[in-house]
RODO-2510 file (C-alpha; in nm, 4 decimals, decimal comma):
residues 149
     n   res          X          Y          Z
     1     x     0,0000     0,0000     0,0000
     2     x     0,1701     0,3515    -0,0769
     3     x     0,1819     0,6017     0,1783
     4     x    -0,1555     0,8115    -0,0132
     5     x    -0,3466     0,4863     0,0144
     6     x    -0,2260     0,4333     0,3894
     7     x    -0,3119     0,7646     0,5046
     8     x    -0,6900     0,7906     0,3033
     9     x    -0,7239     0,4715     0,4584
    10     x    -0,6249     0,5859     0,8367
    11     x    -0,8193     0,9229     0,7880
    12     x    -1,1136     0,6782     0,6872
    13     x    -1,0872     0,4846     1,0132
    14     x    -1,1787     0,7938     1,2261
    15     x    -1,4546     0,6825     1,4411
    16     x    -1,6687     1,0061     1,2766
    17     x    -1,5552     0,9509     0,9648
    18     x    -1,8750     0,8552     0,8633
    19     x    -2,0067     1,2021     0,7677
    20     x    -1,8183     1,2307     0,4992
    21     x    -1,9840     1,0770     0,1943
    22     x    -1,6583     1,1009    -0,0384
    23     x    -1,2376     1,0893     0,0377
    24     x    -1,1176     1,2163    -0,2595
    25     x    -0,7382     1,2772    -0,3145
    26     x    -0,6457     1,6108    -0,4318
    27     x    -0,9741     1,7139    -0,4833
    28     x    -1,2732     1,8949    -0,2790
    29     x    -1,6085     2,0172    -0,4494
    30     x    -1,8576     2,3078    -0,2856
    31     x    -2,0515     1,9575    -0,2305
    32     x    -2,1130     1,8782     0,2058
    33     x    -1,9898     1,6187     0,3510
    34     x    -1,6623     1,6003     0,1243
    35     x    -1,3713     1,5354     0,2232
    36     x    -1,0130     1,5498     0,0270
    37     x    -0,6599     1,4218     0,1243
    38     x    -0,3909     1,6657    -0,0148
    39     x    -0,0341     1,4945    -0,0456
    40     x     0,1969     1,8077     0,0709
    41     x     0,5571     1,5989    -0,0047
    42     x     0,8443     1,4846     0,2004
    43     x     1,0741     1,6852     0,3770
    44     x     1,3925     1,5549     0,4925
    45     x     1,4604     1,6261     0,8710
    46     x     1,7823     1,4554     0,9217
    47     x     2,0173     1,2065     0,7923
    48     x     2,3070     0,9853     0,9068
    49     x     2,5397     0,7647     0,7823
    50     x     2,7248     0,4820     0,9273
    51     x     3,0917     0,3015     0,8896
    52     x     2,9558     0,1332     0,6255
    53     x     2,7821     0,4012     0,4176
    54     x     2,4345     0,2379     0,5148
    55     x     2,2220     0,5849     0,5349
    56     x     1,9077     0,6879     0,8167
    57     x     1,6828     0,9523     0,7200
    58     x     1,4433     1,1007     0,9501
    59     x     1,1000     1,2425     0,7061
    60     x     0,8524     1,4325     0,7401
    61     x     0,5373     1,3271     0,5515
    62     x     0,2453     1,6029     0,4919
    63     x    -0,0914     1,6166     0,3884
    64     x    -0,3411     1,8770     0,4347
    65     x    -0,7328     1,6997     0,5109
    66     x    -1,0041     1,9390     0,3725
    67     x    -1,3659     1,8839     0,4444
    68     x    -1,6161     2,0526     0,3567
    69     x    -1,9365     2,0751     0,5505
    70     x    -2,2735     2,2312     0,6012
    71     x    -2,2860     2,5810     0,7391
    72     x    -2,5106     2,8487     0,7135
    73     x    -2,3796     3,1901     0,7495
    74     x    -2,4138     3,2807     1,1207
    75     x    -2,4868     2,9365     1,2089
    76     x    -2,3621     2,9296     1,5374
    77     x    -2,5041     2,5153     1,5796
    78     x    -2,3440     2,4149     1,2724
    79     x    -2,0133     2,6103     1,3026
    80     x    -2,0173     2,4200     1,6435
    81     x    -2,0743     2,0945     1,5323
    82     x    -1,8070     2,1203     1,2253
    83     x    -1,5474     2,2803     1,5086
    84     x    -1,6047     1,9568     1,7359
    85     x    -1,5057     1,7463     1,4594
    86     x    -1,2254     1,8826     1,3591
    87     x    -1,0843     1,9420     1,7518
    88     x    -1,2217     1,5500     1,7600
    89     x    -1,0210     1,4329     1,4412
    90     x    -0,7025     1,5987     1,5936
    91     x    -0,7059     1,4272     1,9262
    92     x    -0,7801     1,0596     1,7418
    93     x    -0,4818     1,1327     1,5349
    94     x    -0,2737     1,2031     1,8649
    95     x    -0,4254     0,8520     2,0428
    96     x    -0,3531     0,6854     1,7743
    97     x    -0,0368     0,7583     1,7415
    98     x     0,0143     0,8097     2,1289
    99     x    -0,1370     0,4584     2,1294
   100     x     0,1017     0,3284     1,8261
   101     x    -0,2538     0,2362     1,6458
   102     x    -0,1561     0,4268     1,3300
   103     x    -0,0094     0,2961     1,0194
   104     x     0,3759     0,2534     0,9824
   105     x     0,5554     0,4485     0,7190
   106     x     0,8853     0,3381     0,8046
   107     x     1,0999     0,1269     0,9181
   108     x     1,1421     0,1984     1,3164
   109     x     0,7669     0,2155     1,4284
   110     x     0,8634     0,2559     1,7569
   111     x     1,0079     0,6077     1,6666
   112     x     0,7307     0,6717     1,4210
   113     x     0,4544     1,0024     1,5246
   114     x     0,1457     1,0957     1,2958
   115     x     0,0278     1,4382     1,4290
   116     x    -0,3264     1,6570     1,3090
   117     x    -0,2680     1,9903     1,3641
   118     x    -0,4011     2,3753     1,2836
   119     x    -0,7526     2,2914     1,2005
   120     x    -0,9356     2,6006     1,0952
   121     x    -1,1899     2,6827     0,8561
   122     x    -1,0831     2,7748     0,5527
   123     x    -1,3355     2,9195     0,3463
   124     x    -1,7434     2,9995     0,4082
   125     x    -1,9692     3,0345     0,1400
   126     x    -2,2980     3,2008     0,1930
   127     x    -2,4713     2,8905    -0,0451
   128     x    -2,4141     2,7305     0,3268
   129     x    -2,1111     2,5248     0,2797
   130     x    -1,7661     2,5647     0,4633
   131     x    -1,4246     2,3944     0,4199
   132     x    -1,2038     2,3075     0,7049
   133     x    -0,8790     2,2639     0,6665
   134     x    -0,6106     2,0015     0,9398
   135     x    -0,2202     1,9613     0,8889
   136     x    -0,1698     1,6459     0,8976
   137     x     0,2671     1,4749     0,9563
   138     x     0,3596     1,2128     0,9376
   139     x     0,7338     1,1755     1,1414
   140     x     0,8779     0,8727     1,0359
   141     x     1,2786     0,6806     0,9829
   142     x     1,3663     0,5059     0,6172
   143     x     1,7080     0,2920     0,6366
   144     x     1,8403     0,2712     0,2992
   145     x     2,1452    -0,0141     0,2864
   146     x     2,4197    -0,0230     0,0465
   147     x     2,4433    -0,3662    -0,1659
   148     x     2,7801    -0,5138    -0,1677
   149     x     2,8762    -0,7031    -0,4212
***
């Protein structure tokens, strides 16, 4: 599974998940109930070598979770509800991480950290929709070895 499918897949496991009709990757409509997974790359934290020339590199993975949802303008209820989600999603992330229940991306899981972060909303349109935006990172080591021949 790459790491796209494994987080869609992770984000789709949320307990609450179930409001949103669609996942889509890389793509949201003005539709509610949407969600999308944005892939945001790989940034390289750190990176080590040994004797050997064997290499450790510490990445961060990103993605950005939109979803849009139902909100009339000065819809204090709904503005509510959608805020509890989001605050919801972003302590799941942390227990499941805390709880080492999230997918492994590399190759020491015992080092590995997925955090959700930053959720705000993003846009409101007055046709009653809203989109919410989380950080999601993904910490994680990849051991690359040299081949000897």
């Amino acid at each position: 599974m790459t790491p796209l499918e494994m987080m869609r897949a992770f984000v789709g496991s949320y307990p609450d998940a179930d409001i949103l009709s669609t996942l889509a990757i890389d793509y949201t409509d003005q539709v509610p109930d949407m969600g999308g997974i944005f892939p945001q790359g790989i940034v390289e934290v750190t990176r080590r070598y040994d004797l050997l020339g064997n290499a450790t590199a510490t990445n961060q993975l990103n993605f950005a979770l939109y979803t849009v949802l139902g909100k009339a303008p000065e819809d204090d209820v709904g503005a509510t509800y959608n805020a509890e989600w989001q605050l919801g999603f972003q302590q799941w992330v942390q227990e499941q991480s805390s709880l080492r229940l999230a997918p492994t991306f590399g190759d020491e899981p015992l080092t590995e950290s997925i955090t959700a972060q930053n959720g705000e909303i993003y846009s409101a349109e007055a046709e009653g929709v809203a989109i919410y935006a989380i950080q999601i990172s993904v910490t994680y080591t990849k051991k690359y070895r040299r081949a000897y021949v």
